[in-house]
Backbone as JSON, one array per atom type, in Angstrom:
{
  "sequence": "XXXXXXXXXXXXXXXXXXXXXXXXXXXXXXXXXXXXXXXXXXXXXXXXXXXXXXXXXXXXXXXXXXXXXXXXXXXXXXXXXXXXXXXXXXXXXXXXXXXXXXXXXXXXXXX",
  "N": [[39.34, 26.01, 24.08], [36.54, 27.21, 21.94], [34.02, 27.76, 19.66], [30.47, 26.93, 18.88], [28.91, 26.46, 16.31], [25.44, 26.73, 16.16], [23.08, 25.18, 13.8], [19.6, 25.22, 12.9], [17.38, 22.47, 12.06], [14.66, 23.71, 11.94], [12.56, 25.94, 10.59], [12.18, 28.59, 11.14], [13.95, 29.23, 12.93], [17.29, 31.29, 13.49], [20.76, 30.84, 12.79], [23.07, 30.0, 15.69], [25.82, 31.11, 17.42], [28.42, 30.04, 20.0], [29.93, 30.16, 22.91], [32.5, 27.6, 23.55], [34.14, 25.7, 25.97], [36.98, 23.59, 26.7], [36.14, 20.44, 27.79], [33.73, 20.21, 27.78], [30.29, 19.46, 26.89], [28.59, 19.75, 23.66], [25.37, 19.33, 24.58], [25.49, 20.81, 27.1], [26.41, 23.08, 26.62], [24.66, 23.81, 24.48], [22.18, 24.29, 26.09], [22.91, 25.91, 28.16], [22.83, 28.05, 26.6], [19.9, 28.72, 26.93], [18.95, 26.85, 24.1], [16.95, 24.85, 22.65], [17.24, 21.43, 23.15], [16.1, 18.09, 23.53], [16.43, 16.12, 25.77], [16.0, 13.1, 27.17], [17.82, 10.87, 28.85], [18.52, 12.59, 30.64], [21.05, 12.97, 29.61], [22.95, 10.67, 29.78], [23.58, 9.04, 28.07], [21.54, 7.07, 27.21], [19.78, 7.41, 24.96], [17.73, 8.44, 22.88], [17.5, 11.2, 22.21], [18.84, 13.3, 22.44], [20.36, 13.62, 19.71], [22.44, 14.64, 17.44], [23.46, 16.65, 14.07], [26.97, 16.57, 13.27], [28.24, 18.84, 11.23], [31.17, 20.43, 10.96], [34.07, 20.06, 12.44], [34.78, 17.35, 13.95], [36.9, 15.98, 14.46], [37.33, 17.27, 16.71], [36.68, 16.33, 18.86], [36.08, 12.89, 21.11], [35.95, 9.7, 19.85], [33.11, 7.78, 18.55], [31.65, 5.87, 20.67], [30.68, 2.59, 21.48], [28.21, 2.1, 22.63], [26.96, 4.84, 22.08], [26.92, 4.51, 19.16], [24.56, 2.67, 19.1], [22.63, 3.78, 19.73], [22.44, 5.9, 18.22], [21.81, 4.64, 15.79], [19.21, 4.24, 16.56], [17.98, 6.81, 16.44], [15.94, 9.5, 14.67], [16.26, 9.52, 11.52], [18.72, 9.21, 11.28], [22.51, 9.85, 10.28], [25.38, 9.79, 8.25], [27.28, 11.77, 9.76], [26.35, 11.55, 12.6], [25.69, 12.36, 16.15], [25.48, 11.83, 19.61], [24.59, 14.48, 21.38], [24.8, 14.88, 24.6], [27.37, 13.41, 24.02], [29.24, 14.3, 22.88], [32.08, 15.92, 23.87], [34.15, 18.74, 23.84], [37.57, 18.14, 23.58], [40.02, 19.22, 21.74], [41.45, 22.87, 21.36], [39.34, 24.52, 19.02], [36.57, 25.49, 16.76], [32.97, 24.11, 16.17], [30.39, 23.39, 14.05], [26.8, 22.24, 14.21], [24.17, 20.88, 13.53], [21.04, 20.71, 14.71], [18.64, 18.89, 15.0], [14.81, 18.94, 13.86], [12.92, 19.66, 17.29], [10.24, 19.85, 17.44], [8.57, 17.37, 16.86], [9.96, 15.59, 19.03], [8.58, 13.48, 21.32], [9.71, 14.55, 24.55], [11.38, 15.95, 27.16], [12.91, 18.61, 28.62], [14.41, 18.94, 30.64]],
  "CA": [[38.16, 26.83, 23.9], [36.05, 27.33, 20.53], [32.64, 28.14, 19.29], [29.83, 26.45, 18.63], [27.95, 27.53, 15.4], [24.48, 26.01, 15.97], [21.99, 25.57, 12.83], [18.51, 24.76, 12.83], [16.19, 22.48, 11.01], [13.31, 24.33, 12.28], [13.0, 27.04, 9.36], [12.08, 29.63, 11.77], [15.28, 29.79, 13.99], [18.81, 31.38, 12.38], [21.32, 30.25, 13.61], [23.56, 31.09, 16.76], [26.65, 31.04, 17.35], [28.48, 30.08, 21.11], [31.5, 29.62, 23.36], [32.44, 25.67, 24.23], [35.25, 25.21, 26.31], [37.09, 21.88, 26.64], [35.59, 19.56, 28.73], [31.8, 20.81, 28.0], [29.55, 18.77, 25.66], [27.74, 20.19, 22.94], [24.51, 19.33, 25.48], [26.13, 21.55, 28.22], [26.24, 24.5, 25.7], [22.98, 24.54, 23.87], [21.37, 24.37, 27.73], [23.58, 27.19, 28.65], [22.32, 29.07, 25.65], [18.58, 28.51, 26.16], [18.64, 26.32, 22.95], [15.89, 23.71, 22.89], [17.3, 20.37, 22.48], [15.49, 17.78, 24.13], [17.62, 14.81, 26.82], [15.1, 12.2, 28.07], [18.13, 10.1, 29.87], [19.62, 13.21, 31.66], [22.58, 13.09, 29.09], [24.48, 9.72, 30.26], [23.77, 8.04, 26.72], [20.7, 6.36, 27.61], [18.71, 7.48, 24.34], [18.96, 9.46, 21.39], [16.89, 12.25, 22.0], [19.66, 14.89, 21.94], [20.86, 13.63, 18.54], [22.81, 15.96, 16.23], [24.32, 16.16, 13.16], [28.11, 17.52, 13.19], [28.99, 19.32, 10.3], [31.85, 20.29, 11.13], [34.75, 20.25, 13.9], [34.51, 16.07, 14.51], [38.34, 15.77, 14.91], [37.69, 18.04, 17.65], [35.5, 15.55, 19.72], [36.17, 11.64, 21.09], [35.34, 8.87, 18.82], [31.77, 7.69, 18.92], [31.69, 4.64, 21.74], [30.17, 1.6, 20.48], [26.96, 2.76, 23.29], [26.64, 5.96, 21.67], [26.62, 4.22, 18.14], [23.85, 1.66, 19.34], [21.83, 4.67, 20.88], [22.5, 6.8, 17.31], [21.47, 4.24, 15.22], [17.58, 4.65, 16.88], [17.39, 8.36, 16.29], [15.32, 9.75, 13.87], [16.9, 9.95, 10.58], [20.77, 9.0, 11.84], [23.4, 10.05, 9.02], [26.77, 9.73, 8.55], [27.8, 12.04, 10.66], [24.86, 11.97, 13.65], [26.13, 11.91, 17.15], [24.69, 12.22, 20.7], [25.05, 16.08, 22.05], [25.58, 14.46, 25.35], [28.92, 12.82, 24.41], [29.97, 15.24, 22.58], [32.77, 16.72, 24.53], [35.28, 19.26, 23.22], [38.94, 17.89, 23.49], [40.78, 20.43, 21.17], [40.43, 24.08, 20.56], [38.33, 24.67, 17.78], [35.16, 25.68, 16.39], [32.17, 23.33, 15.83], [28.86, 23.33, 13.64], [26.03, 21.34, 14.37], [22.74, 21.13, 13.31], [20.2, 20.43, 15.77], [17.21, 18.27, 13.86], [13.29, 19.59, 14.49], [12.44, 19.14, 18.17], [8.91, 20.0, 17.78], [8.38, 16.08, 16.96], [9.82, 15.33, 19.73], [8.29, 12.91, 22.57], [10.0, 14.68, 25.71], [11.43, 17.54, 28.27], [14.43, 19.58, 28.6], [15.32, 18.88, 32.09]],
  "C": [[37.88, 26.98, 22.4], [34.64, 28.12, 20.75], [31.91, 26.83, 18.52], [29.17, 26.99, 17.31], [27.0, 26.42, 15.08], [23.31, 26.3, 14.54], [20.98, 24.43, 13.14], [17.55, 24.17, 11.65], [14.68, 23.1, 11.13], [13.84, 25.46, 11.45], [12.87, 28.72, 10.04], [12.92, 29.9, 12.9], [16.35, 29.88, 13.45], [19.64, 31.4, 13.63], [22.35, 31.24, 14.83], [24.69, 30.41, 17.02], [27.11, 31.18, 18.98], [29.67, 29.98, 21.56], [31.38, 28.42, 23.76], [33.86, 25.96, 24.6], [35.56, 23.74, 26.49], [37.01, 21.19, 27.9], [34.11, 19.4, 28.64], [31.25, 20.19, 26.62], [28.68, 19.63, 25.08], [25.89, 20.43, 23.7], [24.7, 20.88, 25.86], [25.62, 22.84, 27.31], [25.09, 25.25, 25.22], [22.45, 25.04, 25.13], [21.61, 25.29, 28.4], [23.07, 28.3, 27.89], [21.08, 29.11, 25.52], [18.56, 28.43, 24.93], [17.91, 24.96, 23.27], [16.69, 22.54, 22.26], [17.25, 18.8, 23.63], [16.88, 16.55, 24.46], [16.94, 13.64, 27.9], [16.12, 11.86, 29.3], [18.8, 11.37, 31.25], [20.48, 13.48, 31.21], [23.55, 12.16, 29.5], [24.09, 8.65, 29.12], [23.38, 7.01, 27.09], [19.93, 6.47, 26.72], [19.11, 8.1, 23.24], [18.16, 10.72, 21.48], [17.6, 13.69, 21.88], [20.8, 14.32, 20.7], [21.03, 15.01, 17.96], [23.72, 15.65, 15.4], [25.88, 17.21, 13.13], [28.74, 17.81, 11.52], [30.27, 19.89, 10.15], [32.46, 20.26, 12.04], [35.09, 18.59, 14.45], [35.52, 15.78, 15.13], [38.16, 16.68, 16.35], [36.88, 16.92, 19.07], [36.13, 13.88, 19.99], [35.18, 10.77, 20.11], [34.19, 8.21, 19.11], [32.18, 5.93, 19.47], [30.13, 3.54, 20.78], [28.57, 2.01, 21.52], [26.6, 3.27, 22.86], [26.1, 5.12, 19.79], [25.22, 3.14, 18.07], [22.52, 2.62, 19.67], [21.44, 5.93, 18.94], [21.8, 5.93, 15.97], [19.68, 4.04, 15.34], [16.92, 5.41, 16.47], [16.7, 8.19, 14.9], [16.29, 10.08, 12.98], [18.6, 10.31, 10.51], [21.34, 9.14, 10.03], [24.5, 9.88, 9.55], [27.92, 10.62, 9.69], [26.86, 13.15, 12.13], [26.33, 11.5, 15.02], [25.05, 12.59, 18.58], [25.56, 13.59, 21.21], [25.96, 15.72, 23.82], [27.02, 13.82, 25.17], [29.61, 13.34, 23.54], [30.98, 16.24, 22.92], [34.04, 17.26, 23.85], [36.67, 19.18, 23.59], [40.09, 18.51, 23.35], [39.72, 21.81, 21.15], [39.95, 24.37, 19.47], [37.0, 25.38, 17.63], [34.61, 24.7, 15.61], [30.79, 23.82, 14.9], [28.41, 22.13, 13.54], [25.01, 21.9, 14.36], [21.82, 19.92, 14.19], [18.88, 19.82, 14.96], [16.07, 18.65, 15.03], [13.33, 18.7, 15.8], [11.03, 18.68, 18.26], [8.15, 18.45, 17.75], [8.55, 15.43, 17.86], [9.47, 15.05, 20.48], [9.3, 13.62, 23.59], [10.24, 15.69, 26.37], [12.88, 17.72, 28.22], [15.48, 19.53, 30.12], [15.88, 19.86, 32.62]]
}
């Protein structure tokens, strides 16, 4: 078990802070927390629309699958350390931050 400590590039949302237990993807969490972060495929790493950037916690997470890296390299404005929310699943206990990049650009729905 950990926390999530979500930040926003949207300048008008501060940030929030959550519980993640292990087994539950970064997805799972925001969605639990009414936090907007959009999932065209459903979450089976079919797209990149729930891109995020992990600032910290990474060791706490599986290593990015060569799918996920093929899928991350699409997103808008991929950095060094971008990953899909869907496969983001928490492993160890810890606490995570991740910043959630502007939806409002976003093409899609929340499912």
């Amino acid at each position: 078990m950990g926390k999530v400590k979500f930040l926003f590039e949207e300048k008008d949302k501060e940030p929030l802070e959550c519980e993640i237990f292990d087994g539950e993807t970064i997805l799972e969490v925001a969605h639990d927390n009414n936090i907007h972060l959009n999932h065209n495929c459903g979450g089976v790493c079919g797209c990149s629309t729930c891109h995020v950037y992990i600032e910290s916690g990474e060791d706490l997470l599986p290593e990015i699958s060569d799918r996920e890296e093929e899928y991350v390299d699409r997103a808008r404005n991929p950095k060094f350390n971008s990953r899909l929310a869907c496969q983001c699943k928490l492993e160890e206990d810890g606490d995570l931050t991740v910043t959630i990049p502007d939806q409002s650009d976003i093409i899609g729905h929340e499912h």
